[in-house]
VEXTORKOL-172964 format. One record per residue (C-alpha): x, y, z. Coordinates in steps of 0.2 Angstrom, whole numbers, plus 2048, in hexadecimal, padded with zeros to 3 digits. Example, Ala and Ser with C-alpha at 12.3 -4.5 7.8 and 13.67 -1.06 7.14 Angstrom:
<pts>
PT   x   y   z
PT 83E 7EA 827
PT 844 7FB 824
</pts>
This chain:
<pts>
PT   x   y   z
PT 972 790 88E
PT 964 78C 884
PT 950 78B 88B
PT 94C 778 889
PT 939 77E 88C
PT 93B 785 87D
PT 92E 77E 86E
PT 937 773 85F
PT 93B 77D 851
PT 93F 772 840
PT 948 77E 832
PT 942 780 821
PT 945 78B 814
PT 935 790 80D
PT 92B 7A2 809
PT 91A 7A5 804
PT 91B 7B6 801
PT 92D 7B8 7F5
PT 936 7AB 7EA
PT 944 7AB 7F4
PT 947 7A0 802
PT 948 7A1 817
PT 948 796 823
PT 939 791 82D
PT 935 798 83C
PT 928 793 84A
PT 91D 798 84D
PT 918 798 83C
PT 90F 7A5 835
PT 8FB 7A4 832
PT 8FD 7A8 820
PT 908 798 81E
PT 8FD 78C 828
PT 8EF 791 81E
PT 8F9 78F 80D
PT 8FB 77E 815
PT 8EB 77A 816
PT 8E7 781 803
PT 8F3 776 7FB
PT 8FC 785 7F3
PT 90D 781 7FC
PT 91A 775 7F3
PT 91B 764 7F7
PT 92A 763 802
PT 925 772 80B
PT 915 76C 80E
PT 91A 75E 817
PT 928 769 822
PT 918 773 829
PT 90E 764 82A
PT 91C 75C 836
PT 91D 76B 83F
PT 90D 76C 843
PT 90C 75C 847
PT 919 75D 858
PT 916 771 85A
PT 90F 775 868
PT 90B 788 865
PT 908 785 850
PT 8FE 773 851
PT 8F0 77D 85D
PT 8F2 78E 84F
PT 8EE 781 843
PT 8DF 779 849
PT 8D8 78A 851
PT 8DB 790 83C
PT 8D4 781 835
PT 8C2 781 83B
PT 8C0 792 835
PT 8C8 790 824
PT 8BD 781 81F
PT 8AE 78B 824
PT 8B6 799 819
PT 8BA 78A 80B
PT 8A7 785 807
PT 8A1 797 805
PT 8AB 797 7F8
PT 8A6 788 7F2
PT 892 789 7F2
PT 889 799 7EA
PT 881 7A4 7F7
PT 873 7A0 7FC
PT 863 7A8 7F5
PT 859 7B6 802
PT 848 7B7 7FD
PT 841 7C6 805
PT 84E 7D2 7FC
PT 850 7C9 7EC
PT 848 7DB 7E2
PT 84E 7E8 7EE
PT 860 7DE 7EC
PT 860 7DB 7DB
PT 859 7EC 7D7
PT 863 7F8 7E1
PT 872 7EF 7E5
PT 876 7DE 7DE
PT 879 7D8 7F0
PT 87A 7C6 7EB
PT 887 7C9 7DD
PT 890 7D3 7E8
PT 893 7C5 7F7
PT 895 7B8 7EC
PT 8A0 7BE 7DF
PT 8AF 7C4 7EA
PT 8AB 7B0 7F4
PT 8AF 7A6 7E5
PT 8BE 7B3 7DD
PT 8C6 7B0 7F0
PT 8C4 79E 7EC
PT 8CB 79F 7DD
PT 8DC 7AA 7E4
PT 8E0 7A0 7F1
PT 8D7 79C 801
PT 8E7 7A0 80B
PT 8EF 7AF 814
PT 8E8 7BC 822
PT 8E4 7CA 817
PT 8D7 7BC 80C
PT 8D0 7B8 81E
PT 8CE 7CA 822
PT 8C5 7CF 811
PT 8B8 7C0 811
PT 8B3 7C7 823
PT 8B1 7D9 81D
PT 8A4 7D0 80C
PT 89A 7C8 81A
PT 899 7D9 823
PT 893 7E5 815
PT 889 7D5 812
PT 87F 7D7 824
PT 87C 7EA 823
PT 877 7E9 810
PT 869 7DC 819
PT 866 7E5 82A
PT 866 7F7 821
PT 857 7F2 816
PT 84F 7E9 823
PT 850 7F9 82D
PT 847 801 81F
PT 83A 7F4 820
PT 83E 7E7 813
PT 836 7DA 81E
PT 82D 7C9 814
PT 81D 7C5 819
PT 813 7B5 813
PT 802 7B6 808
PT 7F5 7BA 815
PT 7E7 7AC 81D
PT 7DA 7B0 829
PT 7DD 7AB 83C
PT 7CD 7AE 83E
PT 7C4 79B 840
PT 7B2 796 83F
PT 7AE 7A9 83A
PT 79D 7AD 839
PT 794 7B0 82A
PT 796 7C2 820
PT 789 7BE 814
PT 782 7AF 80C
PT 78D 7AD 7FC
PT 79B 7B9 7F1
PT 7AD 7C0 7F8
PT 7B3 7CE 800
PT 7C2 7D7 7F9
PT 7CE 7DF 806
PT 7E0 7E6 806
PT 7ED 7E1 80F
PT 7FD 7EB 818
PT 80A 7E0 80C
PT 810 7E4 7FB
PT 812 7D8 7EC
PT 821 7DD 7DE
PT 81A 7DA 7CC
PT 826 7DC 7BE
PT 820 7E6 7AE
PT 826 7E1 79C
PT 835 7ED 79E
PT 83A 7E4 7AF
PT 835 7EF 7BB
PT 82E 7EC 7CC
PT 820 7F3 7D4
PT 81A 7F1 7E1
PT 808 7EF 7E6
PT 7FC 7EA 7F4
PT 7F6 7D8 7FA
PT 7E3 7D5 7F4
PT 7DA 7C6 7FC
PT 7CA 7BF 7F8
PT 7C1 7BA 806
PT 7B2 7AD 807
PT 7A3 7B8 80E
PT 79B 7A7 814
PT 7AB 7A2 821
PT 7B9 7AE 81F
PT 7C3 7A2 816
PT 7D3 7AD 80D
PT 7D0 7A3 7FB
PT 7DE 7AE 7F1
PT 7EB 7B9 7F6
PT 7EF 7C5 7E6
PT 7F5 7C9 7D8
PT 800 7BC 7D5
PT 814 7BE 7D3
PT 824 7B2 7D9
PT 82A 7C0 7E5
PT 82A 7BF 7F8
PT 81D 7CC 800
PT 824 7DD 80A
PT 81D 7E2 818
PT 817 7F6 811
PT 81F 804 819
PT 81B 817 81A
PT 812 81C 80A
PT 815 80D 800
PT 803 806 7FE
PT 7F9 80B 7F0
PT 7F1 819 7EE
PT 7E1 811 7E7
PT 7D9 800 7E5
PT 7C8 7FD 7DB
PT 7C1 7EB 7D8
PT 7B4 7E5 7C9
PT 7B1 7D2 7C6
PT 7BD 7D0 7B8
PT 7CE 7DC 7BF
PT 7D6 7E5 7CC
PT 7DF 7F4 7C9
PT 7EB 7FC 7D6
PT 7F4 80E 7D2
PT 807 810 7DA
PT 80D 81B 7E5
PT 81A 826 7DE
PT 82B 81D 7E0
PT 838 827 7D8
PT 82B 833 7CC
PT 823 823 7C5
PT 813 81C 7C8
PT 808 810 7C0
PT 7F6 804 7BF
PT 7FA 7F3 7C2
PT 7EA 7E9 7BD
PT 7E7 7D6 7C2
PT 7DB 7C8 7C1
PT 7CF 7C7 7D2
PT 7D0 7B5 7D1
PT 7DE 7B0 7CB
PT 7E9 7BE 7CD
PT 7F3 7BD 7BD
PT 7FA 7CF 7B9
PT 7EF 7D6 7AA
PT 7F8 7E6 7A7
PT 803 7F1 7AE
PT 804 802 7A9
PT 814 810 7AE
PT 808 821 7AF
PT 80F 830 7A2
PT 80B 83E 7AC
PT 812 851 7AB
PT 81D 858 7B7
PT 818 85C 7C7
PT 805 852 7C3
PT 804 841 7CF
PT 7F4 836 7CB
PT 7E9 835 7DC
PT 7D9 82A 7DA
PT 7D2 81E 7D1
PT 7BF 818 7CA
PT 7BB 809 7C2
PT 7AE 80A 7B3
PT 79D 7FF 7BC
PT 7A3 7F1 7AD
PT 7B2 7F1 7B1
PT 7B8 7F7 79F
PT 7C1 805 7A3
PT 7CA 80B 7B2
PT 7CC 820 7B6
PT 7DA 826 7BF
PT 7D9 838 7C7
PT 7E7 844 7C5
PT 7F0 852 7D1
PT 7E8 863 7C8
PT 7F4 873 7CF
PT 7E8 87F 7C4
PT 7D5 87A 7C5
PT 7CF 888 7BD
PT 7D9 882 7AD
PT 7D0 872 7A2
PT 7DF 869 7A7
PT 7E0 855 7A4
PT 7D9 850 7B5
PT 7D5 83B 7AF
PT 7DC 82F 7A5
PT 7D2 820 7A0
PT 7DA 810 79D
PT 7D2 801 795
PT 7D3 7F2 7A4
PT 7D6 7E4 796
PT 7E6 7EB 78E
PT 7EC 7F8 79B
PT 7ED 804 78C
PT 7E8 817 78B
PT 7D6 81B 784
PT 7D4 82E 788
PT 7D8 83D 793
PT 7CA 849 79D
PT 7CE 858 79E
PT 7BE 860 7A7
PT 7BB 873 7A8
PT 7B6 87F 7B6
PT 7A7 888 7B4
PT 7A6 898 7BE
PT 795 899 7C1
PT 78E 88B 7CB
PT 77E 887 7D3
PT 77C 884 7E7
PT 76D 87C 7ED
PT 75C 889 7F1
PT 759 88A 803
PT 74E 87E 80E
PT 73D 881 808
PT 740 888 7F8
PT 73B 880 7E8
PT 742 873 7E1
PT 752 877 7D5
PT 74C 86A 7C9
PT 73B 86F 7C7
PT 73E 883 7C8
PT 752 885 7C2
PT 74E 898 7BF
PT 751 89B 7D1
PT 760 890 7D5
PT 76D 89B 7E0
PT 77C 89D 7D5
PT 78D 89E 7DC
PT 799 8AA 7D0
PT 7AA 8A2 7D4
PT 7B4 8AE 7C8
PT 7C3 8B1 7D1
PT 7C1 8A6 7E0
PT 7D0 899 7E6
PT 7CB 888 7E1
PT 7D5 877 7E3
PT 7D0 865 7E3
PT 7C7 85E 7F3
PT 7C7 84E 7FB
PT 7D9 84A 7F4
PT 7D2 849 7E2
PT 7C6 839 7E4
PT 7BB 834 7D7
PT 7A8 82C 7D7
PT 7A0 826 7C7
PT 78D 824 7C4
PT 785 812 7C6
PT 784 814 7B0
PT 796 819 7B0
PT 790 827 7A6
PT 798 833 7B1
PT 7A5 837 7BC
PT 7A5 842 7CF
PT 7B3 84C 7D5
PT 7B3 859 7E2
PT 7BC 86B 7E4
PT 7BE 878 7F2
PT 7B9 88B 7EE
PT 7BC 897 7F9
PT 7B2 8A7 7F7
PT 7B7 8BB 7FC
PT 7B1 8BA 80E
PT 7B9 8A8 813
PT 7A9 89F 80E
PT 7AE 88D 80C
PT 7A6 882 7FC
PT 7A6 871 7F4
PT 7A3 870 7E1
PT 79E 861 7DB
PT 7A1 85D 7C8
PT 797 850 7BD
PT 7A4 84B 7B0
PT 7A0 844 7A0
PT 7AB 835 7A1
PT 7AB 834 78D
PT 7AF 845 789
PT 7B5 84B 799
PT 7AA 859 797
PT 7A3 862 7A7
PT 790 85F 7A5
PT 78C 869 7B7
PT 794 86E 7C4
PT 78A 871 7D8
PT 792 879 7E4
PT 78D 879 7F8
PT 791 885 807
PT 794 87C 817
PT 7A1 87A 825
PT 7AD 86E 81D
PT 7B8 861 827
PT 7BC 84E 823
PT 7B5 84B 813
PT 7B1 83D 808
PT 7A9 837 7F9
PT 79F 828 7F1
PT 792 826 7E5
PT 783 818 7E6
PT 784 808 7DC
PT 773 807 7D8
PT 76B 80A 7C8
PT 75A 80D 7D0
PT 762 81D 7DB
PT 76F 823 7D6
PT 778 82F 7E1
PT 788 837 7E6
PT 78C 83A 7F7
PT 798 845 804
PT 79A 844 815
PT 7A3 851 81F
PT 7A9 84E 831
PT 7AB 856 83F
PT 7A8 863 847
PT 795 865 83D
PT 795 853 834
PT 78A 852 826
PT 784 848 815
PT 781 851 806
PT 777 844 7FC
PT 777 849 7EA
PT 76E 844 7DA
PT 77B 83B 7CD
PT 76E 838 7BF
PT 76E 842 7AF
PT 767 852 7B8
PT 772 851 7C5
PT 77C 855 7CF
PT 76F 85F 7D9
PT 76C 85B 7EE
PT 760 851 7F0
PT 762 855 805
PT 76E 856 811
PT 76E 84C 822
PT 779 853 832
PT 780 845 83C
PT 783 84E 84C
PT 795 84B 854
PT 79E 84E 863
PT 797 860 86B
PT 7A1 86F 86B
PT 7A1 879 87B
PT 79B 88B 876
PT 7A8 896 873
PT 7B6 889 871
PT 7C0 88C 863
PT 7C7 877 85F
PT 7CC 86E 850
PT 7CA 85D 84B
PT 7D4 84F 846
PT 7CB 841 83F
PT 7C9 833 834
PT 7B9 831 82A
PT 7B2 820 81E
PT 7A1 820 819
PT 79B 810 80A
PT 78C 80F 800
PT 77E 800 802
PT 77B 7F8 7F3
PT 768 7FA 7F3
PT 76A 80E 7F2
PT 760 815 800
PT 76E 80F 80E
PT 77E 818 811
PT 78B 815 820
PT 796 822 827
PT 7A6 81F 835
PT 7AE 82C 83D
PT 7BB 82D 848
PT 7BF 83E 84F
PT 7CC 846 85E
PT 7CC 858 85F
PT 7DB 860 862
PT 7D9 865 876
PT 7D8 852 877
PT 7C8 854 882
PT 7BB 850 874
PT 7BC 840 86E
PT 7AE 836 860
PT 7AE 827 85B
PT 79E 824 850
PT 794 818 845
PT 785 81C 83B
PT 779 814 82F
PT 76F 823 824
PT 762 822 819
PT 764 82B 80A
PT 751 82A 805
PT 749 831 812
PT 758 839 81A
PT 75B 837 82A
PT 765 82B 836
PT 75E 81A 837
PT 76C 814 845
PT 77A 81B 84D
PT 78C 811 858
PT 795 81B 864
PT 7A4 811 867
PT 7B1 811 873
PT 7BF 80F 86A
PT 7C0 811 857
PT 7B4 812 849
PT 7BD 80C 83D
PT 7BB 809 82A
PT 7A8 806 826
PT 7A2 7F9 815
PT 793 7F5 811
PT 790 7E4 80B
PT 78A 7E2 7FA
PT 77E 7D4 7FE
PT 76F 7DC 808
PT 764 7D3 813
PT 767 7D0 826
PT 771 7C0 825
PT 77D 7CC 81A
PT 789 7D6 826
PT 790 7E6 825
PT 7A2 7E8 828
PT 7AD 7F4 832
PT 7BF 7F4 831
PT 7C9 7F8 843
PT 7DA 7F7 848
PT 7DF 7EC 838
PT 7D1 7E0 83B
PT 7C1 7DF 834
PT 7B2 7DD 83F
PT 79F 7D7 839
PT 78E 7E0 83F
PT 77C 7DF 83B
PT 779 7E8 82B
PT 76D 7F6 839
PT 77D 7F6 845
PT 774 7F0 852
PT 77E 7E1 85D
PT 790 7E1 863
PT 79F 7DD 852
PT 7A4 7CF 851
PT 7B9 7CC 849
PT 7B6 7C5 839
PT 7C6 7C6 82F
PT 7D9 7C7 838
PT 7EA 7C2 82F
PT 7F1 7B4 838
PT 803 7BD 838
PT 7FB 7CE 83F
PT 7FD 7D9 830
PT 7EF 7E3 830
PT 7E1 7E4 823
PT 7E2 7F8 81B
PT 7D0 7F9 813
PT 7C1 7EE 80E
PT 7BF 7F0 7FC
PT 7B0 7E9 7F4
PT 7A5 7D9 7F5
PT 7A1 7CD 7E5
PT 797 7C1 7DF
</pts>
């Protein structure tokens, strides 16, 4: 006896899948309810389903569960995908994400909108869609906005001009061959009231959060450009230069370098006319290009130096001795034939207030494990080696800066920890010849321990030439001596005009360009950058904070 409870079935003969004909069974399949609602079926079959779903208890349900999901599925394919921002290069560079996904929409729209298996393969597009998203977010592809300062009513750094300070965010610029590159936010910030007034260079592309070793490797600032050098991203690197005001991209240039050579610093000409950018040199002892100098205007190519290594090199006569440059007859020589020698303080560059020379630094190491530093004066036309000084000491963190002023020119080189010292040194035409040294103290050594130190060191010339200021931060590796220290030297009389010990870090020290006390110094801590009394006396004071909490990498420079 038949089951009354069972559901009305209407027969049709009717096939989606073969040209032949079979009746029509309920429940009917998904493939032909969606055909259905496609408009793909024929007329009289159409209107078969339509009245079966319509009295159906188990299809009319199917139908309206399919419908909601197939409309949503419909207007994918009817609108373009929709436009994501933050991976706009990375996606149209590497992967053509946005072809990808919409392509395969609109080709399913166009084959027919009906049937399980067009279901299925829409849901796998919007799968790979997600992980191509998630998997570079994971690899730190995030956006970030241009930066401002959350800092309000921030007191005054100086009286008048902008400081220059780089940012943890990237900006992609696109060269005349249509390549990206990708370099680091510059803002300009009003010294009177912190105001950010331009985030730089300019460019249409959304700014990156930077990840591991994706910042530049330098950043020099005149009044007229900007000039950042890459990282190396695939065995390329190049100088992006921009305008300081309006950020408009001047040049950029794709470094030619030989195999194996990465460039590593960079110096700008006092004008601003030329730009220098230092190069990796395996073999010092060879005259081996070791700068290129660019023109800042056009980005192009002026010359190569390719200084030498001159064996025999003077040191500095002993305390009390005569002067080397009234008596060179008796200057202590150091014969370096033979000895290892490799580029120190990872191949920076200091030019001379006349941009008439250029400073580099090497390590020499004699036959009994006696450490040196050589310092080179370079002719930056020639790229001659004029002289070359070279001083024994106990080596740690070491860095390098030259004075701005015309009226004392000087180079100096600070060493950290465990015997931190500055090494002030003559950068006129007779120079380079040590005009003194100043020991700095540190953190004390208990006699007979044998510890190392880790440490960070910054030290920034004042622009009036007698004033140097020196941070350091400094854990040695027992983890039981610990220095975090400030101090202000004086590089006339040289000695120590002021020291900080604080309790956390030291941070990155600057030295305004506009002297006086209503001008501030700078330190830099934690990604913030804090304001003190050009003497260090008083407590800092934040001055400069991005309001999304990226965090500011280094003050650069201050200008008019």
């Amino acid at each position: 006896m038949p089951d009354t409870n069972m559901p009305y079935v209407r027969m049709s003969r009717v096939t989606t899948r073969r040209n032949s004909l079979r009746p029509l069974n309920c429940p009917l399949e998904p493939e032909l309810i969606v055909a259905e609602f496609a408009g793909e079926l024929p007329p009289e079959v159409a209107v078969a389903v339509r009245e079966h779903i319509a009295v159906c208890a188990t299809c009319g349900p199917r139908a309206k569960a399919l419908h909601a999901p197939y409309e949503l599925l419909a207007s994918l394919g009817q609108e373009p995908a929709p436009y994501v921002p933050d991976l706009r290069e990375t996606v149209r560079l590497r992967v053509r994400a946005t072809r990808f996904l919409v392509g395969p929409l609109r080709a399913l729209a166009g084959l027919g909108r009906g049937g399980l298996i067009t279901l299925s393969c829409v849901v796998a597009v919007a799968m790979v869609a997600l992980l191509i998203t998630t998997t570079f977010f994971a690899f730190g592809a995030q956006t970030a906005p241009r930066s401002t300062n959350s800092v309000t009513n921030a007191p005054v750094a100086a009286p008048r001009g902008v400081l220059y300070a780089e940012t943890g965010k990237l900006v992609t610029v696109m060269d005349g061959s249509n390549r990206a590159w990708q370099v680091a936010e510059i803002i300009a910030v009003n010294e009177r009231n912190g105001v950010v007034i331009h985030s730089l260079p300019e460019s249409s592309q959304a700014l990156q959060v930077a990840g591991a070793g994706s910042l530049p490797i330098g950043v020099v600032v005149g009044s007229h450009v900007i000039v950042e050098l890459t990282p190396p991203e695939q065995g390329a690197q190049a100088i992006v230069g921009f305008s300081p005001t309006s950020g408009q991209v001047i040049f950029i240039h794709r470094l030619s370098l030989p195999s194996g050579v990465q460039a590593d610093a960079l110096a700008l000409a006092p004008d601003g006319s030329v730009v220098y950018v230092g190069l990796s040199v395996a073999h010092v002892e060879q005259a081996a290009p070791r700068v290129l100098v660019f023109s800042t205007q056009s980005g192009s190519l002026l010359r190569t130096l390719a200084p030498s290594f001159t064996t025999t090199i003077p040191m500095p006569p002993p305390p009390g001795s005569l002067p080397a440059s009234g008596f060179p007859s008796v200057t202590p020589i150091l014969h370096a034939a033979g000895f290892p020698v490799r580029q120190a303080i990872n191949g920076a560059l200091a030019i001379s207030p006349n941009g008439k020379w250029l400073f580099d630094t090497l390590w020499l190491t004699d036959t009994h494990g006696n450490r040196y530093i050589v310092i080179r004066r370079i002719n930056t036309q020639t790229g001659g080696t004029e002289r070359e000084l070279a001083i024994k000491g106990t080596f740690g963190e070491t860095q390098l800066a030259a004075s701005k002023s015309l009226s004392q020119p000087a180079v100096y080189i600070v060493t950290g920890s465990p015997a931190a010292e500055c090494y002030v040194i003559d950068a006129g035409d007779q120079g380079p010849t040590l005009n003194g040294s100043i020991p700095l103290g540190g953190p004390s050594i208990p006699e007979g321990a044998q510890v190392n130190f880790n440490e960070s060191l910054s030290i920034s010339a004042a622009a009036d030439g007698a004033r140097l200021y020196v941070a350091q931060d400094a854990t040695a590796n027992n983890g039981q001596i610990v220095s975090h220290t400030v101090w202000l030297i004086d590089t006339l009389g040289m000695g120590v005009i002021a020291s900080r010990d604080e309790e956390s870090a030291a941070g990155q020290v600057f030295a305004n360009s506009f002297t006086g006390m209503s001008s501030k110094m700078m330190v830099l801590r934690n990604g913030q950058a804090l304001v003190l009394p050009p003497n260090l006396a008083g407590d800092p004071v934040t001055w400069l904070s991005l309001s999304d909490g990226r965090p500011v990498v280094a003050l650069l420079a201050t200008e008019p």
